[in-house]
C-alpha positions, 0 to 999 in steps of 0.5 A: 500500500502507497503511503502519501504526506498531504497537508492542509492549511485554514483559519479558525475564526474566532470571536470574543464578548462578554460571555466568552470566545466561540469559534466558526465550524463547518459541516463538509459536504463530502463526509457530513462531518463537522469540523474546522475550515481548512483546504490544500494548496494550489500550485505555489500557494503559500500556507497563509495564502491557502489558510485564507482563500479557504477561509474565503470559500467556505465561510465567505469570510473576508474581514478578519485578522489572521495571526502567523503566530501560534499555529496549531497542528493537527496530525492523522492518517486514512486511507482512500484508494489503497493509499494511506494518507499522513494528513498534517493540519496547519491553522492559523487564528483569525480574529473577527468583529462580529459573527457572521453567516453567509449561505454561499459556501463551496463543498460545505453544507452548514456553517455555525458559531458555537461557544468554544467550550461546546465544540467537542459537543459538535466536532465529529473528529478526536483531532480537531477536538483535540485542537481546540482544547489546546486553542482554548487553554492558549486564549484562556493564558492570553 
């Protein structure tokens, strides 16, 4: 069996008020999971540039600032076709005004705002729960 590296890149938006921080998830219109936003690169994409294009395309977000600084990783194979995938995650933070929603999304079925402390209630993957355990000890220290 064929063993591949692929790696992703996205922003995880994150909002902040008085009752605390919630962060954006999207439902994938392929595997019905939900998740955090993220894509491949495209030919000569650089990592921050992926982050955001997909950001873009799949949220409608555009307004937002993104920080380079921490990045979290999150690591898993699958397998697909008789080839087994090391998927590595990169994301980046991504800070916005107000909570917004957009209809128009590509590959993305559903998107929605959850208080971060519930986001293990709605994230179908350990991984990505497991990213955003660590995201919320980090904006909890900040």
């Amino acid at each position: 069996m064929q063993r591949v590296d692929a790696k992703s890149y996205g922003v995880i938006p994150i909002f902040k008020d008085e009752d605390g921080f919630y962060i954006l998830l999207v439902k994938n219109s392929k595997g019905g999971h939900w998740g955090l936003p993220k894509g491949t690169p495209e030919k000569d994409e650089e990592p921050i540039d992926t982050a955001r294009r997909e950001l873009f395309e799949e949220t409608g977000i555009k307004d937002i600032n993104i920080k380079t600084e921490p990045t979290f990783e999150e690591k898993y194979d699958f397998e697909q076709d008789d080839t087994v995938y090391s998927k590595t995650n990169t994301y980046y933070l991504g800070f916005v005004n107000k909570m917004t929603i957009n209809n128009e999304l590509d590959q993305i079925d559903e998107i929605k705002w959850v208080k971060i402390s519930d986001a293990k209630n709605v994230i179908t993957h350990q991984s990505a729960i497991d990213i955003v355990k660590v995201l919320n000890e980090w904006l909890s220290k900040q």
